[in-house]
C-alpha positions as CSV (number, residue, x, y, z in Angstrom):
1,X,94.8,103.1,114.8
2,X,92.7,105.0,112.4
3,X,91.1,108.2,114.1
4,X,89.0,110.9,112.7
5,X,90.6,113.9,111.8
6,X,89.2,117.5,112.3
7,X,91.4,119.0,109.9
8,X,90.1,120.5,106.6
9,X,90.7,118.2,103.6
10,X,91.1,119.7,100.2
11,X,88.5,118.6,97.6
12,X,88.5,115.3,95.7
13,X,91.3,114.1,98.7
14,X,89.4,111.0,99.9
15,X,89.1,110.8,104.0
16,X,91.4,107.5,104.1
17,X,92.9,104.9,102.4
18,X,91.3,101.7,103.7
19,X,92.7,98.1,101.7
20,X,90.2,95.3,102.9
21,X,92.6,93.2,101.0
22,X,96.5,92.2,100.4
23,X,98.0,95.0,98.1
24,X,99.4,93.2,94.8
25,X,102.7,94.7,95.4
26,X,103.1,92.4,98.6
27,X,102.9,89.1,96.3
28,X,105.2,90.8,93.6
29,X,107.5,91.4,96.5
30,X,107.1,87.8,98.0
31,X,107.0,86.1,94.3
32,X,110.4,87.7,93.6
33,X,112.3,86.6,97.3
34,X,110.9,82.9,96.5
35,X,112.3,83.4,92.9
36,X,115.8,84.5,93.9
37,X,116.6,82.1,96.7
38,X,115.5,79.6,94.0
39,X,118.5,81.0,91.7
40,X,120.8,80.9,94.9
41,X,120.0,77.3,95.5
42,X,119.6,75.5,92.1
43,X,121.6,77.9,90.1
44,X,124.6,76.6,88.6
């Protein structure tokens, strides 16, 4: 998936972005989906 590029990189522009982890946004995202189907079911 990731391949080396030839092309010329300004400076201080890092080669790639590489996450070795989940992204926080990802649990945000799921935390809020478990949160509104909550309100749907339960709300009043």
């Amino acid at each position: 998936m990731a391949s080396k590029s030839t092309k010329v990189r300004p400076e201080g522009v890092p080669e790639e972005n590489v996450y070795n982890t989940t992204h926080w946004t990802i649990y945000l995202g799921y935390g809020i989906a478990v949160l509104a189907i909550a309100a749907l079911l339960f709300g009043q």
